[in-house]
PAVEXTI-265097 format. One record per residue (C-alpha): x negated, y negated, z negated; residue number from 0. Coordinates in steps of 0.05 Angstrom, whole numbers, plus 32768, in hexadecimal, padded with zeros to 4 digits. Each point is the difference from the previous one (the first is absolute). Layout:
<pts>
@u:X	v:Y	w:Z	semi:NUM
...
</pts>
This chain:
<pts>
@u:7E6D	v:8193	w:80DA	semi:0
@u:7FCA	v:8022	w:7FCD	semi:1
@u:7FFF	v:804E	w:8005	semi:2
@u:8003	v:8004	w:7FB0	semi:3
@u:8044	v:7FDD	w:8006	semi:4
@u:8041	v:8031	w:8005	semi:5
@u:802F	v:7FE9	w:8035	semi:6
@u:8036	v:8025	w:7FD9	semi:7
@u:7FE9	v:7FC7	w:7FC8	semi:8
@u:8006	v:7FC9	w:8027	semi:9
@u:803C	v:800C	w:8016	semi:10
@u:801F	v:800A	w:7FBE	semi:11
@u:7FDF	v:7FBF	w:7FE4	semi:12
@u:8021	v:7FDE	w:8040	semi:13
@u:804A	v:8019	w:7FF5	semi:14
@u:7FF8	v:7FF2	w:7FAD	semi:15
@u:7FDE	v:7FB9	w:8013	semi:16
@u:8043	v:7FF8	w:8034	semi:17
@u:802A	v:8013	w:7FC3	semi:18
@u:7FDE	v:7FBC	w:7FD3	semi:19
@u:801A	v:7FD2	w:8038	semi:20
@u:8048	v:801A	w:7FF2	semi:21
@u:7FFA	v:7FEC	w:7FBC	semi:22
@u:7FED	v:7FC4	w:7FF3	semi:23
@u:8032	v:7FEE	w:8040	semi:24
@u:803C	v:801C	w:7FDD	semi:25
@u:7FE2	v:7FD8	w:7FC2	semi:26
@u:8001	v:7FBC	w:8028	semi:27
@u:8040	v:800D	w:801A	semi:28
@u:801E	v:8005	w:7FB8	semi:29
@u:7FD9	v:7FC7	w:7FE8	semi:30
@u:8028	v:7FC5	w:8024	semi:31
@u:804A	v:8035	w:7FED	semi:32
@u:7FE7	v:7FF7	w:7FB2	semi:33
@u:7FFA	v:7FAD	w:800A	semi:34
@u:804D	v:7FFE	w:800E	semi:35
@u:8016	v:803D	w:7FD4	semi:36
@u:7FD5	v:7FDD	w:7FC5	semi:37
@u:8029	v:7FB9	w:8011	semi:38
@u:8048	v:8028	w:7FFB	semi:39
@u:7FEF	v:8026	w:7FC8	semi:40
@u:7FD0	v:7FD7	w:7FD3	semi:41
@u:801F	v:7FB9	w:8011	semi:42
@u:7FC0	v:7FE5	w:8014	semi:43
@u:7FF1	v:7FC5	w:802E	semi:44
@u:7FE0	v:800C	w:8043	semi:45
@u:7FC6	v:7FDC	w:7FE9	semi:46
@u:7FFB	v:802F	w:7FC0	semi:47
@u:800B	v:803B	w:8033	semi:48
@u:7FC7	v:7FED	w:8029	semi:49
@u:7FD0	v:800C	w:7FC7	semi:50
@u:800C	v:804B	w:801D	semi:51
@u:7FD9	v:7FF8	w:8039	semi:52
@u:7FCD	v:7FD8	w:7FD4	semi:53
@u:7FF1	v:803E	w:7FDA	semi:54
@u:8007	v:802D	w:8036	semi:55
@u:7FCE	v:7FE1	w:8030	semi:56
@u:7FD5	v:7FE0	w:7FC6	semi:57
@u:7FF4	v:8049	w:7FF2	semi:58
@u:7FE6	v:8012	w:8047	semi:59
@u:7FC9	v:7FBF	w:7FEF	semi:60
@u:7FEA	v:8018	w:7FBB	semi:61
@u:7FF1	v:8054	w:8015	semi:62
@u:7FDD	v:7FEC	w:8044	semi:63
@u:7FC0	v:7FF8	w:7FEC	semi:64
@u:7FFF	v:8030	w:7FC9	semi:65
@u:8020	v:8034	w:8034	semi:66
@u:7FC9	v:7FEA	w:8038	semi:67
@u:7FCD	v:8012	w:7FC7	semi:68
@u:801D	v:804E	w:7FEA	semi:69
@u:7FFA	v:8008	w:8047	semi:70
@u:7FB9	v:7FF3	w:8002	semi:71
@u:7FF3	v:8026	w:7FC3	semi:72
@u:8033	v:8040	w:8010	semi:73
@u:800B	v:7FF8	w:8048	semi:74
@u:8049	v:7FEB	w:8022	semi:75
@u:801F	v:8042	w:7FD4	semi:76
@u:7FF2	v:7FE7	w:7FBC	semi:77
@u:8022	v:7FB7	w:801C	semi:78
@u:8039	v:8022	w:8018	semi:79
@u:8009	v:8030	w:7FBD	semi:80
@u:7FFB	v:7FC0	w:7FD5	semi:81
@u:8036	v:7FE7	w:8032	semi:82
@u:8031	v:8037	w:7FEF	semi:83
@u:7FF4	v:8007	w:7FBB	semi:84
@u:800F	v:7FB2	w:7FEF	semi:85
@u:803E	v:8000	w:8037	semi:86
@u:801D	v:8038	w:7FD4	semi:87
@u:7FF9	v:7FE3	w:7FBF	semi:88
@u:801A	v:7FBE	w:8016	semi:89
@u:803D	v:8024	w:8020	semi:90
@u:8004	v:8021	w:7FBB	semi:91
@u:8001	v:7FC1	w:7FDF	semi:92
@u:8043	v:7FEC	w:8023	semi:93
@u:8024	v:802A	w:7FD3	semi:94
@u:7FF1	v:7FDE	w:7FBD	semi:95
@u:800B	v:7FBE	w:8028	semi:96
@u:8043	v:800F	w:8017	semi:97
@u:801B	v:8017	w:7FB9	semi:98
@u:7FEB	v:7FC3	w:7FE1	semi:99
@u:801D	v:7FDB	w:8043	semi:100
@u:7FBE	v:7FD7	w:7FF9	semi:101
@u:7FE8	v:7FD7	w:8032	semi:102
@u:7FBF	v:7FF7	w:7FE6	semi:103
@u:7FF8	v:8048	w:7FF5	semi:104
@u:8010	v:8013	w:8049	semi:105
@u:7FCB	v:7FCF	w:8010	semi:106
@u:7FCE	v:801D	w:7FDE	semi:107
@u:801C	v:8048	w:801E	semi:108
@u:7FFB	v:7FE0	w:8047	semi:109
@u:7FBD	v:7FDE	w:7FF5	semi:110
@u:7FE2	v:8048	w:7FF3	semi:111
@u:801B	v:8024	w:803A	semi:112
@u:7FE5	v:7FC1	w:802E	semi:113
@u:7FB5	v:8011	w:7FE0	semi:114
@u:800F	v:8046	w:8013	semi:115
@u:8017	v:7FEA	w:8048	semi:116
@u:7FCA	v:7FCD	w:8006	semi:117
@u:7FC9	v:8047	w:7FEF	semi:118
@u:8020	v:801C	w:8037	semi:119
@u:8008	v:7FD9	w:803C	semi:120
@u:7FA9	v:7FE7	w:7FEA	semi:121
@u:7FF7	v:8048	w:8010	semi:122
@u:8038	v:801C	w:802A	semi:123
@u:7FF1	v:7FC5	w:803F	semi:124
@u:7FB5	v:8013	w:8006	semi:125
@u:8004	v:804A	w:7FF5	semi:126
@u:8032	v:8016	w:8035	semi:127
@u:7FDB	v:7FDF	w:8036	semi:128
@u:7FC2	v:8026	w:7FEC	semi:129
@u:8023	v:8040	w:7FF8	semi:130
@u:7FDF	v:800F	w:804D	semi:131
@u:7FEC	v:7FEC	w:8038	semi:132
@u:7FF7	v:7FBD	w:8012	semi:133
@u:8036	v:8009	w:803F	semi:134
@u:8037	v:8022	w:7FDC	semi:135
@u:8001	v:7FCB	w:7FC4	semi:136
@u:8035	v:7FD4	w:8027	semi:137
@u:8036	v:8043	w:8004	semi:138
@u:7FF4	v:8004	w:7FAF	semi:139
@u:800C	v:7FC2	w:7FEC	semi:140
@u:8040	v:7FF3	w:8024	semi:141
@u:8016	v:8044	w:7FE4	semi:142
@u:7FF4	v:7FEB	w:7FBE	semi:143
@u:801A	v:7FB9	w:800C	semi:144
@u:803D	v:8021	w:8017	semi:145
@u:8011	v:8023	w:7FC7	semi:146
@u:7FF4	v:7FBC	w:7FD7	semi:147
@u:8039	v:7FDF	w:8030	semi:148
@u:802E	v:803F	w:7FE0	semi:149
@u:7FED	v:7FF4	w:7FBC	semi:150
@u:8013	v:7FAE	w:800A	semi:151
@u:8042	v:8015	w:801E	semi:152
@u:8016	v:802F	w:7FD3	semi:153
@u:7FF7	v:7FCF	w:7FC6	semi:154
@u:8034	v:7FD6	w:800E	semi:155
@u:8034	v:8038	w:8016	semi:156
@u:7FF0	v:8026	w:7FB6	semi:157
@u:8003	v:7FC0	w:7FDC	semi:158
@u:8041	v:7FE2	w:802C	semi:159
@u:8021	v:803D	w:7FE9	semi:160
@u:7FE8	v:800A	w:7FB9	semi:161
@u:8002	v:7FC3	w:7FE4	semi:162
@u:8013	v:7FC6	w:8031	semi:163
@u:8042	v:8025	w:7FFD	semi:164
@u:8011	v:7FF9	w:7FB8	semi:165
@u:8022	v:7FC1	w:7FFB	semi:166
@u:7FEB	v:7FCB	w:7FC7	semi:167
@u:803B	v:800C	w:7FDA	semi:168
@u:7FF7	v:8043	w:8002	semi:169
@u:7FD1	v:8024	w:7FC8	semi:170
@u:7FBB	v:7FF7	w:7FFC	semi:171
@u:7FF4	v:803D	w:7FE1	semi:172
@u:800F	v:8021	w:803D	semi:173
@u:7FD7	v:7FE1	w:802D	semi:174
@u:7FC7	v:8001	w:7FD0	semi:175
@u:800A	v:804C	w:8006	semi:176
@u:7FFA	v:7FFF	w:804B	semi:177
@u:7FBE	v:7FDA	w:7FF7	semi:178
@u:7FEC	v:8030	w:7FDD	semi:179
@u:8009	v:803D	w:802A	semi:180
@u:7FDF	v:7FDA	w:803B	semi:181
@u:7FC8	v:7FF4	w:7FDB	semi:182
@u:7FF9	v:803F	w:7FD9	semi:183
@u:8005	v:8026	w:8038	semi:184
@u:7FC7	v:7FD4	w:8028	semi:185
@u:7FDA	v:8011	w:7FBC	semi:186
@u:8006	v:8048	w:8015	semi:187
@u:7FE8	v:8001	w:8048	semi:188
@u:7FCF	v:7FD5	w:7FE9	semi:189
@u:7FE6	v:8038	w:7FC7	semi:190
@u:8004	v:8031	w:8039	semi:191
@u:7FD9	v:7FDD	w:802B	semi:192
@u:7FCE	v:7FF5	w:7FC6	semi:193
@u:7FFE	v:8043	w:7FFE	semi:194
@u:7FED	v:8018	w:804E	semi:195
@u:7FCE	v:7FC7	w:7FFD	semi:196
@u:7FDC	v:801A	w:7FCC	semi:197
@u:8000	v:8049	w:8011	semi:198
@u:7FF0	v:7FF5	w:804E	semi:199
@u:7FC0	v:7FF0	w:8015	semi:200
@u:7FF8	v:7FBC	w:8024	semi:201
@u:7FC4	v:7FF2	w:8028	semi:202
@u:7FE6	v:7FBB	w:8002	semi:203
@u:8008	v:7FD2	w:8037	semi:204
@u:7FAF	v:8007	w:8009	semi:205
@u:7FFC	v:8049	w:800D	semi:206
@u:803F	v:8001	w:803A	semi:207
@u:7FF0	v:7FBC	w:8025	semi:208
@u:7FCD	v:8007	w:8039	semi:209
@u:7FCF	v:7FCD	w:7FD9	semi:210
@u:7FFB	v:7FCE	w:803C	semi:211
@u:7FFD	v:7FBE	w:7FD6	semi:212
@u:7FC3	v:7FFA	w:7FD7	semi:213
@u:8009	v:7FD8	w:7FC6	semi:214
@u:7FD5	v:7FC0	w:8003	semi:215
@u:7FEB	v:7FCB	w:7FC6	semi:216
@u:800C	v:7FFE	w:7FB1	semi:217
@u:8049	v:8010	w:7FFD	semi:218
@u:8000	v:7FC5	w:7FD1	semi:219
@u:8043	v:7FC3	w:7FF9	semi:220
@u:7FD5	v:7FD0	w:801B	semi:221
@u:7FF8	v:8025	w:8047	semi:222
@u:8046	v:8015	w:8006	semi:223
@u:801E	v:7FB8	w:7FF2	semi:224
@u:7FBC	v:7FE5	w:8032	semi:225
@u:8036	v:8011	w:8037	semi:226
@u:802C	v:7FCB	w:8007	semi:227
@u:8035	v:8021	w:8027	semi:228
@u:8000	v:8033	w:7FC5	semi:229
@u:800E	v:7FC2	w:7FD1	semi:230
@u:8039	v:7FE5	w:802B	semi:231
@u:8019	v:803F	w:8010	semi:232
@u:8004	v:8014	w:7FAE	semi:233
@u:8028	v:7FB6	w:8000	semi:234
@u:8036	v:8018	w:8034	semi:235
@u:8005	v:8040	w:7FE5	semi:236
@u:8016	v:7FE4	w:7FBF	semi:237
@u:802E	v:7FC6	w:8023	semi:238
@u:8026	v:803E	w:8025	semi:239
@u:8001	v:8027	w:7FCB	semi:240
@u:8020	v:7FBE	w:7FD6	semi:241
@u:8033	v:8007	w:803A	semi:242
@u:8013	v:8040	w:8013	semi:243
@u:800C	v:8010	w:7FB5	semi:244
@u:8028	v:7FBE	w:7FEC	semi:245
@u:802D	v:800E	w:804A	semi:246
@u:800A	v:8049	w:7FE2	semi:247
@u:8011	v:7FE2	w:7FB3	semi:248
@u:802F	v:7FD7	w:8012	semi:249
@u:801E	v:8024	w:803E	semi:250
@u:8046	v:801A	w:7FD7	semi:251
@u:800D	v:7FB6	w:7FDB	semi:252
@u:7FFA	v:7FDC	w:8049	semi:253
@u:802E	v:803B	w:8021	semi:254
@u:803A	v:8004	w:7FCB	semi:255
@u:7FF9	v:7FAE	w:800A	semi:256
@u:800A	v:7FF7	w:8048	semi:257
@u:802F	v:803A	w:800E	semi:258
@u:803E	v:7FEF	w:7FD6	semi:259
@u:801F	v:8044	w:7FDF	semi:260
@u:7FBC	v:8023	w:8004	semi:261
@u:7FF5	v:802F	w:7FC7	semi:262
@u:7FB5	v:800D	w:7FE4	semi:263
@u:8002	v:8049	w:801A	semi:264
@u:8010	v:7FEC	w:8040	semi:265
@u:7FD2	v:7FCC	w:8003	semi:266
@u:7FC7	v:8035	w:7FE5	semi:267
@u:8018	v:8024	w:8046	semi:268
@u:7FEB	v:7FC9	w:8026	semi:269
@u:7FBE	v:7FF9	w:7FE3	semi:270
@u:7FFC	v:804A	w:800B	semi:271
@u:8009	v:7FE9	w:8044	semi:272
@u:7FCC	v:7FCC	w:7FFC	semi:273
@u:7FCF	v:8032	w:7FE5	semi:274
@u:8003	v:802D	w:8045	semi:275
@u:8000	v:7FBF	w:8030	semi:276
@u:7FBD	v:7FFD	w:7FDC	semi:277
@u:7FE8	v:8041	w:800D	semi:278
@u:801E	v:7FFD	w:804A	semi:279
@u:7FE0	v:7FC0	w:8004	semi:280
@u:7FBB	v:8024	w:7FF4	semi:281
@u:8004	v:803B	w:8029	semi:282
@u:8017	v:7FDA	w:803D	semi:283
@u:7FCF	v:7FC6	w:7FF9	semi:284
@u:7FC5	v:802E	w:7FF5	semi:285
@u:7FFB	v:8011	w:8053	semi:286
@u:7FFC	v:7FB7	w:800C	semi:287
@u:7FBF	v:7FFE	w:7FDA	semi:288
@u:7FDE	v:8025	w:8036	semi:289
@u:8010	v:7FCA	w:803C	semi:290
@u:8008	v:7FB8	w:7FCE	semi:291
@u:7FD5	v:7FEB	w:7FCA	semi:292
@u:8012	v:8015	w:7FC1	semi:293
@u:7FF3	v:7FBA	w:7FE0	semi:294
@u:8026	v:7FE6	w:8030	semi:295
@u:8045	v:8025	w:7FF2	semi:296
@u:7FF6	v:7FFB	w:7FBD	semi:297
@u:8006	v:7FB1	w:8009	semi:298
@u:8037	v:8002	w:802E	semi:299
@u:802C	v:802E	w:7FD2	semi:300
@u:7FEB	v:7FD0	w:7FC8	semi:301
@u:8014	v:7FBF	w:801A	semi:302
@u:8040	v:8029	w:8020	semi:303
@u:800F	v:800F	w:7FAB	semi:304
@u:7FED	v:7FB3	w:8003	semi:305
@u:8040	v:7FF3	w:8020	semi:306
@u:8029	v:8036	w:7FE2	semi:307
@u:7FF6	v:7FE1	w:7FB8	semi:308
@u:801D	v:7FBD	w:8017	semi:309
@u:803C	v:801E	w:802A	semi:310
@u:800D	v:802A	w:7FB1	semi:311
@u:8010	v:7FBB	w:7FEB	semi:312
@u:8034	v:7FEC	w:8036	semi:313
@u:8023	v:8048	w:8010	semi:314
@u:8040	v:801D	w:7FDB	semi:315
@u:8026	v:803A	w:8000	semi:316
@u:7FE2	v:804C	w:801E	semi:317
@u:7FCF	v:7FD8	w:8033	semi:318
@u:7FD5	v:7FE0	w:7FBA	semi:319
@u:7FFA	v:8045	w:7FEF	semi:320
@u:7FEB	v:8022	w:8045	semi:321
@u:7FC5	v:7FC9	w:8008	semi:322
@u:7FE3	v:8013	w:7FC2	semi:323
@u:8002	v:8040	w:800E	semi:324
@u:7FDD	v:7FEB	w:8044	semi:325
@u:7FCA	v:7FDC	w:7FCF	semi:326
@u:7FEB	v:8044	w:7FEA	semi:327
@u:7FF7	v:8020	w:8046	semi:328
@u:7FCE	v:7FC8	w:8009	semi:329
@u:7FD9	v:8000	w:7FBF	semi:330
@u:7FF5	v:8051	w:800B	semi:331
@u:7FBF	v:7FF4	w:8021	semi:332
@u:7FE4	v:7FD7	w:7FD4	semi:333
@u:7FDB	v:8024	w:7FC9	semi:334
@u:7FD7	v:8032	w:8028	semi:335
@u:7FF2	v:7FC9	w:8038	semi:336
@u:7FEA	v:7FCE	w:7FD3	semi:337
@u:7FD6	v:803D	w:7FDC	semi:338
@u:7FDF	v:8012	w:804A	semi:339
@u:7FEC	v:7FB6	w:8005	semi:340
@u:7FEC	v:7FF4	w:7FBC	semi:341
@u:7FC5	v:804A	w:8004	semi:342
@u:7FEE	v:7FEE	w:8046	semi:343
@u:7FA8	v:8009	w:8000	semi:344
@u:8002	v:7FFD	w:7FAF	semi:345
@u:7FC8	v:8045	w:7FF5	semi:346
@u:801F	v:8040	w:7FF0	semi:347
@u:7FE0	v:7FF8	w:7FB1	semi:348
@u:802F	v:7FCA	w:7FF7	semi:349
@u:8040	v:801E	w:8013	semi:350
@u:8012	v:8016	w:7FBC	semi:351
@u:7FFD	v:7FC2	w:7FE7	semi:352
@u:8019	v:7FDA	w:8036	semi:353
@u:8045	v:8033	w:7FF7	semi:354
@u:8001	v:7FF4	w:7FB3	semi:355
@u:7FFD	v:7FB1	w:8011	semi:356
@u:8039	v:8002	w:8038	semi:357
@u:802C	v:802F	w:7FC7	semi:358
@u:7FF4	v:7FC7	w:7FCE	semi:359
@u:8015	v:7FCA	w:8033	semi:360
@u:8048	v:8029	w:7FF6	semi:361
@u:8005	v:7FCE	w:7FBD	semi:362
@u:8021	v:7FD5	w:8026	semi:363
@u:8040	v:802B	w:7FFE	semi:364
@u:8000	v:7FE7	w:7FB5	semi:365
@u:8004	v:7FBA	w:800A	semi:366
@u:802E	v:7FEE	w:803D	semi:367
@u:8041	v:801B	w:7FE1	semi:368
@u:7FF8	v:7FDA	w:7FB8	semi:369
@u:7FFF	v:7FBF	w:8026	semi:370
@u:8031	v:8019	w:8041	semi:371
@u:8031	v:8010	w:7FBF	semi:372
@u:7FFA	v:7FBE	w:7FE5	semi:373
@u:8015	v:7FDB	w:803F	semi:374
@u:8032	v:8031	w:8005	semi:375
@u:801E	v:7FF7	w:7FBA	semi:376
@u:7FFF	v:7FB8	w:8011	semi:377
@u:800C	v:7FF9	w:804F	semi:378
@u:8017	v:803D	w:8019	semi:379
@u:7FDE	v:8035	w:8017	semi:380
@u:7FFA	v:7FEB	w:8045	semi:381
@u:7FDB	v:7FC6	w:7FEB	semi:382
@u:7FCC	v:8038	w:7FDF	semi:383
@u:7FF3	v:801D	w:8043	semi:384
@u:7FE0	v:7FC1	w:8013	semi:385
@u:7FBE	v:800A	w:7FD2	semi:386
@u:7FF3	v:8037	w:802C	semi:387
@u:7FF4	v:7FCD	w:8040	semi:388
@u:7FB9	v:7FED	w:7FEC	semi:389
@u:7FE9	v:804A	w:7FF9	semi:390
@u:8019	v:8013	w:8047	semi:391
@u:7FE1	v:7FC5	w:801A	semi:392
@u:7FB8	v:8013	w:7FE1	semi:393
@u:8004	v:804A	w:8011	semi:394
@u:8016	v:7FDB	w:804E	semi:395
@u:7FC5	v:7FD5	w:8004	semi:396
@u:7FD4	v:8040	w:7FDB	semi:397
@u:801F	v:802F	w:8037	semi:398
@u:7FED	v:7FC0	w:803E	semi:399
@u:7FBE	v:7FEC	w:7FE2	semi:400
@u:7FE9	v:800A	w:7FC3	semi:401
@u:7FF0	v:8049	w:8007	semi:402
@u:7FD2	v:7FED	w:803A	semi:403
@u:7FCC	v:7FD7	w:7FC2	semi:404
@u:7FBB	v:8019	w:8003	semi:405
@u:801E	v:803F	w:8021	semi:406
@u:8004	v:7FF6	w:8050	semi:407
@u:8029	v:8041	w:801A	semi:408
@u:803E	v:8018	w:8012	semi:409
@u:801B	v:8031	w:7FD1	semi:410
@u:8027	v:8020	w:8043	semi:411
@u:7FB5	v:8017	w:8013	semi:412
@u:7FE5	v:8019	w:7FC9	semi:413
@u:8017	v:8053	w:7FEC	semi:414
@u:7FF0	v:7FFB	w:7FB2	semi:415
@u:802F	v:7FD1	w:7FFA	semi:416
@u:8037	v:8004	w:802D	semi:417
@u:8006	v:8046	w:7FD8	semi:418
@u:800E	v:7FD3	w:7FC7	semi:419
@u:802B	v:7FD3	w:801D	semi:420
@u:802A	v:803C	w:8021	semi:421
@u:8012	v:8010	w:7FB6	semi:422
</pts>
């Protein structure tokens, strides 16, 4: 670590980084609350509903870039303050939405706090692992990470109880005012935060990394998208992505329809529940890494959600509910492993880039529940859960072989990234 670096600083940027990843988690796990709450409330169709998620996630694809490139200019801090500041005034924004008891409005509201969340995790991922040495950047990550799993399991429990829990019959006005004070307050920890960033000072990842990698080439599109397990790996990042998002959008209308006298609130429980099989799912597959490939788990616990989205389509009653909460335990590795296998040998200069480009394949959170809420409308929403079969089976074969193309190692092997992966 440079001498001109204060480890009093560093470890302050590392607890306020840790805070960002409890953030936007307690944001996602509201997100897929708001899709049902907006359905009782509004009277919209699923398929209407899903447009949620469209703005949400179509948010993360617009800011990447722009949020890769105020990182280049002002370092990972001026990413992260841009984060804040547009999370807080799209939290803000919820209040005019849910007077008017707009729809469109709250999109708008929800497609700002996404551009604010997208700033964040473009800078957030890269920085904490450079926020030291090279050998402690596993212990950081899964500290942060944890604290994301909190935010995501907390959503549901806040929004079960704020505004699952008002009944359709019962007035809107009310649970417009809980929406409200969930949001508002977010707005405020989000100010404060704002606040500590810009008072504290950060140090860049440059100055506290050891500086082992040299970067190598232009740093141009061209060379980053020249390795083709990047390009596949940027395909099954968005296919997951698709999936894990349309299982989590859709999780309460499947649950209150296979478990006869299930209330929304109690559903929002289960998905609660679903939320920490996820993170368990992580932290208990993560030793694994170090004896199996990581490619290699991450195709068996695809094609095992393979299965699971067929059986969602022939099981009733409490068991539908507990195997798709056992679809979440399995899709918990996914992002970070399929990140590891995507950077694998691309040149430190590209990094930046690379993350911006893996946060923009998080679009395809925007498109999977439009379409999984049309077969729903029409089918069921059991029959929705099968559009999700073709992206497990491409991350499966990208876990098996396609994250071997023009690449030739074993992620297990390799330190750089099995710090990555163990995030």
């Amino acid at each position: 670590m440079g001498d001109n670096v204060s480890s009093k600083n560093v470890k302050i940027a590392a607890c306020l980084v840790t805070v960002l990843f409890f953030l936007w988690g307690l944001s996602y796990g509201l997100i897929d609350v708001m899709n049902k709450n907006f359905q009782n409330q509004l009277g919209i169709t699923k398929a209407t509903s899903g447009l949620l998620q469209a703005a949400y996630f179509g948010g993360y694809f617009v800011i990447a870039t722009p949020a890769a490139l105020v990182a280049k200019r002002f370092g990972f801090k001026g990413g992260i303050i841009m984060g804040l500041f547009l999370y807080a005034v799209g939290a803000l924004l919820i209040v005019p939405a849910s007077n008017a008891h707009s729809f469109t409005m709250f999109l708008g509201a929800f497609f700002v706090i996404a551009c604010g969340l997208g700033s964040l995790e473009t800078n957030a991922n890269p920085y904490i692992t450079k926020l030291g040495h090279d050998e402690d950047a596993a212990f950081r990550i899964n500290v942060a990470q944890s604290f994301n799993g909190v935010g995501q399991f907390l959503g549901p429990i806040i929004g079960g109880s704020l505004f699952l829990s008002i009944a359709k019959s019962d007035d809107i006005a009310r649970n417009m005012h809980n929406v409200q004070l969930v949001y508002v307050g977010i707005a405020a920890i989000v100010v404060c935060m704002l606040f500590l960033f810009l008072i504290t000072k950060m140090p860049e990842g440059a100055e506290v990394s050891d500086g082992e990698n040299s970067a190598e080439g232009n740093g141009s599109y061209s060379q980053l998208f020249s390795y083709k397990h990047f390009k596949l790996g940027a395909l099954a990042q968005f296919l997951y992505i698709a999936a894990q998002v349309g299982a989590g959008a859709f999780f309460i209308n499947y649950s209150v329809e296979h478990w006869q006298g299930l209330a929304d609130s109690k559903a929002a429980y289960f998905f609660g529940i679903a939320l920490i099989a996820f993170m368990v799912g992580r932290i208990v597959t993560t030793p694994l890494m170090k004896k199996f490939s990581a490619g290699k788990i991450l195709g068996v616990y695809s094609a095992i959600n393979v299965i699971l989205m067929l059986c969602l389509n022939v099981a009733t009653g409490s068991l539908s509910i507990f195997l798709l909460i056992a679809s979440f335990f399995f899709m918990s590795i996914s992002f970070p492993t399929i990140f590891a296998l995507s950077v694998v040998k691309i040149p430190e200069n590209l990094v930046k880039t690379a993350s911006s480009i893996i946060i923009m394949s998080i679009v395809g959170g925007a498109i999977m529940p439009f379409f999984m809420g049309h077969v729903a409308d029409n089918f069921g929403t059991a029959a929705g859960y099968l559009l999700l079969l073709p992206c497990f089976l491409y991350v499966a074969w990208y876990g098996f072989k396609g994250c071997n193309a023009e690449c030739g190692m074993d992620v297990k092997t390799e330190k750089p990234n099995e710090e990555i992966i163990n995030a």
